[in-house]
DSSP file (Angstrom, degrees, kcal/mol; ACC not computed):
  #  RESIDUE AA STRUCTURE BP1 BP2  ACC     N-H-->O    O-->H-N    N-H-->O    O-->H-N    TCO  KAPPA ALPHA  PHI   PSI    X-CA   Y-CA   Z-CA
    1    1 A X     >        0   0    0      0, 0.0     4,-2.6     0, 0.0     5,-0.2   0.000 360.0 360.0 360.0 -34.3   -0.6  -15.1    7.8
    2    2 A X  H  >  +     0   0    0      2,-0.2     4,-0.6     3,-0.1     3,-0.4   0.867 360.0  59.2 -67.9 -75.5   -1.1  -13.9   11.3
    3    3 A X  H >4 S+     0   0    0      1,-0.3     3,-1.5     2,-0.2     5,-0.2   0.299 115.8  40.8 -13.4-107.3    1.7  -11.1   10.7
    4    4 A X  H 3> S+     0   0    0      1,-0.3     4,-2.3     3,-0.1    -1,-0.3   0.414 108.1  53.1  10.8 -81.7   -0.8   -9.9    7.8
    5    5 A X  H 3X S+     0   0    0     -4,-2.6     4,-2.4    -3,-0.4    -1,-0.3   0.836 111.7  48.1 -56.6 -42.3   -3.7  -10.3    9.2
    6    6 A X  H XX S+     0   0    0     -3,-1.5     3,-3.6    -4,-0.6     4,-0.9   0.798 114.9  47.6 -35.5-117.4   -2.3   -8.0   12.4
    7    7 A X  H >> S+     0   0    0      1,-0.3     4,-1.5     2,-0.2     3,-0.7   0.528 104.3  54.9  27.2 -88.2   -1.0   -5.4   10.1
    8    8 A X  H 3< S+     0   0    0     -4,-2.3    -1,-0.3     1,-0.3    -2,-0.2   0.777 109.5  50.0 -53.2 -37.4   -4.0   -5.1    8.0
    9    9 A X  H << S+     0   0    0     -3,-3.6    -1,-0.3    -4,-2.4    -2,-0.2   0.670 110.6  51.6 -70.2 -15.2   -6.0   -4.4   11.4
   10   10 A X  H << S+     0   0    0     -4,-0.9     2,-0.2    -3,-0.7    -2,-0.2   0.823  89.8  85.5 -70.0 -39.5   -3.3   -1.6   12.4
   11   11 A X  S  < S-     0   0    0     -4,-1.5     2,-1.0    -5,-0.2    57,-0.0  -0.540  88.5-131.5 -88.7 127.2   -3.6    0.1    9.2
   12   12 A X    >   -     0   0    0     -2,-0.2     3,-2.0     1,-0.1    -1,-0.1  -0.783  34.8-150.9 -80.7  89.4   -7.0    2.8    9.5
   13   13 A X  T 3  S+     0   0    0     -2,-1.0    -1,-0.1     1,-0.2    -2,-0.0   0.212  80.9  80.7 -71.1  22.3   -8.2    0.9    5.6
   14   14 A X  T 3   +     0   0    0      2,-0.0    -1,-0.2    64,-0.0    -2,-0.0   0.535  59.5 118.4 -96.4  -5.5   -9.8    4.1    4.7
   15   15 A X    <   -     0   0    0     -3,-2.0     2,-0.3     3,-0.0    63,-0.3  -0.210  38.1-174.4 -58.2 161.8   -6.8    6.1    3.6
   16   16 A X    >   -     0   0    0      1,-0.3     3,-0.9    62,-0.1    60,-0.2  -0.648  53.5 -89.7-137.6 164.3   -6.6    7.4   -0.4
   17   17 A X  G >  S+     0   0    0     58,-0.4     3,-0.9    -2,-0.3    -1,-0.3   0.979 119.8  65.8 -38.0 -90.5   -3.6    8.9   -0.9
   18   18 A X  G 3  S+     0   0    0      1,-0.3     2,-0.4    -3,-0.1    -1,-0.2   0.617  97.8  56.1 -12.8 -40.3   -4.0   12.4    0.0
   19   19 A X  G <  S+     0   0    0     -3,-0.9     2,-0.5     2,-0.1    -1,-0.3  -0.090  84.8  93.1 -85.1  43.5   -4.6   11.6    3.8
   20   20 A X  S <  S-     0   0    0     -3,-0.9     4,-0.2    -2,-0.4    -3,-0.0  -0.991 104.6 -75.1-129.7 132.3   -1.2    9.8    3.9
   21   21 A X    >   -     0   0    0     -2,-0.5     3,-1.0     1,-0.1     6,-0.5  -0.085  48.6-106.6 -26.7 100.5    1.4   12.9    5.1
   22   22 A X  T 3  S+     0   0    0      1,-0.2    -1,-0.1    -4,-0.2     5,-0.1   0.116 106.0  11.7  -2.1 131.5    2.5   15.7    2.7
   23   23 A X  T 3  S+     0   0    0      1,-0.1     2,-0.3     2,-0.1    -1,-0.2   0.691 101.0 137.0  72.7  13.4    6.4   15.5    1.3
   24   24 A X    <>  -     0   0    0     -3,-1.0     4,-1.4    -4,-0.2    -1,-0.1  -0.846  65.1-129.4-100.2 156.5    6.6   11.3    3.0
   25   25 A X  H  > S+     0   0    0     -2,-0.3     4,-2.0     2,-0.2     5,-0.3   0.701 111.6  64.3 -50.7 -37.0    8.1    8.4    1.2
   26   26 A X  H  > S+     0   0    0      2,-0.2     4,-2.3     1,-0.1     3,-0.2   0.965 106.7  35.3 -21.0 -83.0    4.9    6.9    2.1
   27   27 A X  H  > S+     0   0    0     -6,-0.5     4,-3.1     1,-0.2     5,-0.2   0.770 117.9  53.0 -31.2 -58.9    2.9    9.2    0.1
   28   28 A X  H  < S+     0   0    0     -4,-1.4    -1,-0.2     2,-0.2    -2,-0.2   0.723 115.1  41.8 -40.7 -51.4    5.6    9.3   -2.6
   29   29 A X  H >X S+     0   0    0     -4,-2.0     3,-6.4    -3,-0.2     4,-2.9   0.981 115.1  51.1 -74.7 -84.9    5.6    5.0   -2.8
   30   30 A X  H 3X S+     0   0    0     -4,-2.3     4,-1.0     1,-0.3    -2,-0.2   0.735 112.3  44.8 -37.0 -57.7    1.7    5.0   -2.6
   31   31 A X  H 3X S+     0   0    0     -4,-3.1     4,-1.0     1,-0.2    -1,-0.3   0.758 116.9  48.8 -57.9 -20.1    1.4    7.9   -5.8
   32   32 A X  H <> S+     0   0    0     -3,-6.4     4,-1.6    -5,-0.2    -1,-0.2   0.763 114.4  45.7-103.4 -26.4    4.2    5.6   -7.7
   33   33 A X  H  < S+     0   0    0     -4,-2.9    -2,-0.2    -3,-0.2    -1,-0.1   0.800 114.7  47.8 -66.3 -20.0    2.0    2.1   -6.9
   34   34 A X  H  < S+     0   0    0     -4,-1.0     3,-0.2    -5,-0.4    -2,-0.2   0.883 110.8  47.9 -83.2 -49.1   -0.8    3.7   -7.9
   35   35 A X  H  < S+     0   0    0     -4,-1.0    -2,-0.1    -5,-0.2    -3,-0.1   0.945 120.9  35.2 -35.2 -79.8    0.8    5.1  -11.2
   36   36 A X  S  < S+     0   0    0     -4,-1.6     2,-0.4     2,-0.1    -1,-0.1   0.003 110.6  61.6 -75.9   4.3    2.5    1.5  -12.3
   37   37 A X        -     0   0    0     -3,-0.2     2,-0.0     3,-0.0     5,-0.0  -0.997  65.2-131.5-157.2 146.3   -0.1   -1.0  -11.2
   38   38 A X     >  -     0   0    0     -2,-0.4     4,-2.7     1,-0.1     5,-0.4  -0.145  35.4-110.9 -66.3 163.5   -3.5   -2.2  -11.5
   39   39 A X  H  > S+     0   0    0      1,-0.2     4,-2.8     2,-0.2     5,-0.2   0.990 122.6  56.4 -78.4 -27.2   -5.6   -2.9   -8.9
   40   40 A X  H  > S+     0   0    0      1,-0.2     4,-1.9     2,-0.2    -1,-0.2   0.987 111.6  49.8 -29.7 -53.2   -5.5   -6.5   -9.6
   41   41 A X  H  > S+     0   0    0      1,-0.3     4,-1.1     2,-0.2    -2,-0.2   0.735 110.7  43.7 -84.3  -8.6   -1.7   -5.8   -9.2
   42   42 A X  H  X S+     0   0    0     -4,-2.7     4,-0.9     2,-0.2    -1,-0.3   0.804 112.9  58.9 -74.3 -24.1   -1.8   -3.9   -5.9
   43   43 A X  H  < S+     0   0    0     -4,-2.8    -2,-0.2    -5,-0.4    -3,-0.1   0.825 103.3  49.1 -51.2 -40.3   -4.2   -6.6   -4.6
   44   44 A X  H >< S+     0   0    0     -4,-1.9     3,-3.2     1,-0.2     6,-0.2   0.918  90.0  73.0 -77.9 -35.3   -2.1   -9.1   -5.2
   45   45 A X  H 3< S+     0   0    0     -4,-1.1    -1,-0.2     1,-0.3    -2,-0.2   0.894 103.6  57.7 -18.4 -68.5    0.8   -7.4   -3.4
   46   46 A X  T 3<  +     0   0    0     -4,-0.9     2,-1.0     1,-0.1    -1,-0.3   0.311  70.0 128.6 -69.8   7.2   -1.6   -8.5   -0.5
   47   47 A X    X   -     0   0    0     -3,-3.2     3,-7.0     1,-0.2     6,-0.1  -0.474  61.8-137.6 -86.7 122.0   -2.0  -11.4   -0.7
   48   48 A X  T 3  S+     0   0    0     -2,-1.0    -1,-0.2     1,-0.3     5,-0.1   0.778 107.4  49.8 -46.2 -14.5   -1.4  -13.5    2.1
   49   49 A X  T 3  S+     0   0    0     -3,-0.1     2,-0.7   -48,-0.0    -1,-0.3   0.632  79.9 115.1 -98.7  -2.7    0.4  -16.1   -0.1
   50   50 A X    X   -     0   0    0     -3,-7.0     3,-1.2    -6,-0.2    -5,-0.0  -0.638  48.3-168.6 -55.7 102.2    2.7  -13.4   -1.7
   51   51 A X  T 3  S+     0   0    0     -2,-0.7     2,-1.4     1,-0.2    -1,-0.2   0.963  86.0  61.1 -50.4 -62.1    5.9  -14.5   -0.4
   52   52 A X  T 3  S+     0   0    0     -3,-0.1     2,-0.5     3,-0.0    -1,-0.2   0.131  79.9 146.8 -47.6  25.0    7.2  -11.2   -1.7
   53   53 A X    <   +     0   0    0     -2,-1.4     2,-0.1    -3,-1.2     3,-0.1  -0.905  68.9  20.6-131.2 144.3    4.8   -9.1    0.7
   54   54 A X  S    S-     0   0    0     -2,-0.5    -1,-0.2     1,-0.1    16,-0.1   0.792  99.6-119.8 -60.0 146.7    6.0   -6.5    1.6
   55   55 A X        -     0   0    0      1,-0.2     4,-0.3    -2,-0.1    -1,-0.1  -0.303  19.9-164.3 -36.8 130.1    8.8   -5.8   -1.0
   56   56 A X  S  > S+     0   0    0      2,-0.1     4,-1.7     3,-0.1     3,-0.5   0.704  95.0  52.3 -69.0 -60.8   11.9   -5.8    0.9
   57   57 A X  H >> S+     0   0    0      1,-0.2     3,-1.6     2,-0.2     4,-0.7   0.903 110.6  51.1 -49.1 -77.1   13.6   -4.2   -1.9
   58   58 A X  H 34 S+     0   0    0      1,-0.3     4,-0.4     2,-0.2    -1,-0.2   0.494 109.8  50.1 -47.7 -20.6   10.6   -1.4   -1.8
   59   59 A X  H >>>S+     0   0    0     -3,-0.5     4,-3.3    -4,-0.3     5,-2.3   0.989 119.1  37.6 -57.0 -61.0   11.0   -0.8    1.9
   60   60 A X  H <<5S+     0   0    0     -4,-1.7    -2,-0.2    -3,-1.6    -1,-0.2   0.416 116.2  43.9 -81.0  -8.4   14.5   -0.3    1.5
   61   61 A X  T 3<5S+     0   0    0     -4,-0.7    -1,-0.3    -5,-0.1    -3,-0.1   0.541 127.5  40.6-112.7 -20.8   14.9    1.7   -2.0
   62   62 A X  T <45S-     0   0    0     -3,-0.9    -2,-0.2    -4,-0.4    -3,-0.1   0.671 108.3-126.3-101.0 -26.5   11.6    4.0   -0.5
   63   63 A X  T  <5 +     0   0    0     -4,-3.3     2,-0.5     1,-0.2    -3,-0.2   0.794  55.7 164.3  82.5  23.0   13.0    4.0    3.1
   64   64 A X      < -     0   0    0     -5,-2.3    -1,-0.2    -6,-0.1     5,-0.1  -0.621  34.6-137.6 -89.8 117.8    9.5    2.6    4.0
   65   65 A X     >  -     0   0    0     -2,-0.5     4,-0.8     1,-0.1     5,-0.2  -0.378  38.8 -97.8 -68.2 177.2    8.6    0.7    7.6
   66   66 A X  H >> S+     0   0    0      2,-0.2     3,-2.1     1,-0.2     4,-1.0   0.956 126.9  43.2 -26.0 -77.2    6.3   -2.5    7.4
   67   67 A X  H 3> S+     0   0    0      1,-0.3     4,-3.0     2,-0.2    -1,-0.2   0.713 106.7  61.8 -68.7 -29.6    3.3   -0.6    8.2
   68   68 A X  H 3> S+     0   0    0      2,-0.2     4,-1.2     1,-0.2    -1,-0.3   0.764 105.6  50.7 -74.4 -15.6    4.2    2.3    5.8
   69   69 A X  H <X S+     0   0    0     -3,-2.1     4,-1.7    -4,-0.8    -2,-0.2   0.646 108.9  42.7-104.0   3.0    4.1    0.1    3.1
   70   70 A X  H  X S+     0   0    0     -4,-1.0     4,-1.2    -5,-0.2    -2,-0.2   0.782 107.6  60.7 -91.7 -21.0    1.1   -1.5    3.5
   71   71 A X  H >X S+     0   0    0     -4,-3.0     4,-2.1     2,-0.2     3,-1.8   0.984 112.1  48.9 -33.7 -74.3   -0.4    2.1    4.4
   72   72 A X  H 3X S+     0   0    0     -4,-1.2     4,-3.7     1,-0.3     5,-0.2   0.750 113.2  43.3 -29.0 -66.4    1.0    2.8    0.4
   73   73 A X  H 3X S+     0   0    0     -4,-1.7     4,-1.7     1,-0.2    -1,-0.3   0.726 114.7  46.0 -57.4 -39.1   -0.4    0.1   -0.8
   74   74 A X  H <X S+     0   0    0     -3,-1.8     4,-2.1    -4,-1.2    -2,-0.2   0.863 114.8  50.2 -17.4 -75.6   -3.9    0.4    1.0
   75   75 A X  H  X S+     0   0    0     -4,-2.1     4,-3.3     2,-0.2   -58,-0.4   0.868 115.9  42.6 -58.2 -49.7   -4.1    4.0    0.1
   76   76 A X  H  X S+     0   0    0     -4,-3.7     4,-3.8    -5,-0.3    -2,-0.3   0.976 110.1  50.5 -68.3 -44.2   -3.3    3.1   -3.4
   77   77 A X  H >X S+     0   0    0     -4,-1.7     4,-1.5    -5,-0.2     3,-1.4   0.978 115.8  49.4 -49.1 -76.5   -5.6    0.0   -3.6
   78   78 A X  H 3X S+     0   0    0     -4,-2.1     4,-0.6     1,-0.3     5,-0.3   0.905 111.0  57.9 -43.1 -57.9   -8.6    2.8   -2.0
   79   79 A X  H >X S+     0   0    0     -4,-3.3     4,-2.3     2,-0.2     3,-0.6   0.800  99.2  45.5  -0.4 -80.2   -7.5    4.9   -4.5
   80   80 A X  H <X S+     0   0    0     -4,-3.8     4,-1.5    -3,-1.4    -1,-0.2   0.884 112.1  53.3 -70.7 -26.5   -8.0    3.0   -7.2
   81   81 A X  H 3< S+     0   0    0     -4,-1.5    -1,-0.3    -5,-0.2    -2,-0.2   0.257 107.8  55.6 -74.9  12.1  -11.9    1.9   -5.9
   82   82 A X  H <X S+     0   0    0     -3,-0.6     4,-2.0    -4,-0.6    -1,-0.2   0.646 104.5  51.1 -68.4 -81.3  -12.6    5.6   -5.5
   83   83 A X  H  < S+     0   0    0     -4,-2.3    -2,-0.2    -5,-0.3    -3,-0.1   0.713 109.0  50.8 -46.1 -24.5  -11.6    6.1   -9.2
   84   84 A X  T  < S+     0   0    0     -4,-1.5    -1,-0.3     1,-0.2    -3,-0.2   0.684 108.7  52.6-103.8 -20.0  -14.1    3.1  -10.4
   85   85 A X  T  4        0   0    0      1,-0.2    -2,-0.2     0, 0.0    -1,-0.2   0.849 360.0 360.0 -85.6  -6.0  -16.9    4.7   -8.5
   86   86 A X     <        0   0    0     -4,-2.0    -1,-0.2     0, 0.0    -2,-0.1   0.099 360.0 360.0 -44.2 360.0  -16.4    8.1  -10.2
């Protein structure tokens, strides 16, 4: 949990997609989380009692650090709360 909780204070939790770097796997990951999952289901991604979190596979198939995929997810996650005040 501490690893999480770190993290999660490293990460600037205001990103939306766009502010995440033109042409990165970041970006790329975060637009395809965003796409394929609800926000329940990027919320749960975060959850400290997700064993799975972060996807190992998704670092590695995206080319993604730690912190770049919890940016993704973040972004995507802001994203979607954007979209629901709209």
């Amino acid at each position: 949990m501490s690893n999480y909780v770190t993290m999660l204070t490293q990460i600037e939790q205001e990103y939306i997609i766009n502010d995440l770097p033109e042409n990165s796997n970041t970006k790329a990951f975060a637009e395809a989380c965003y796409d394929t999952n609800s926000f329940n289901e990027l919320c749960e991604a975060l959850d400290p009692k997700n064993t799975d979190s972060p996807d190992e596979t998704d670092m590695q198939v995206w080319s993604l650090t730690e912190k770049e995929w919890y940016q993704a997810i973040i972004a995507a996650i802001n994203e979607r709360l954007l979209e629901s005040t709209l």
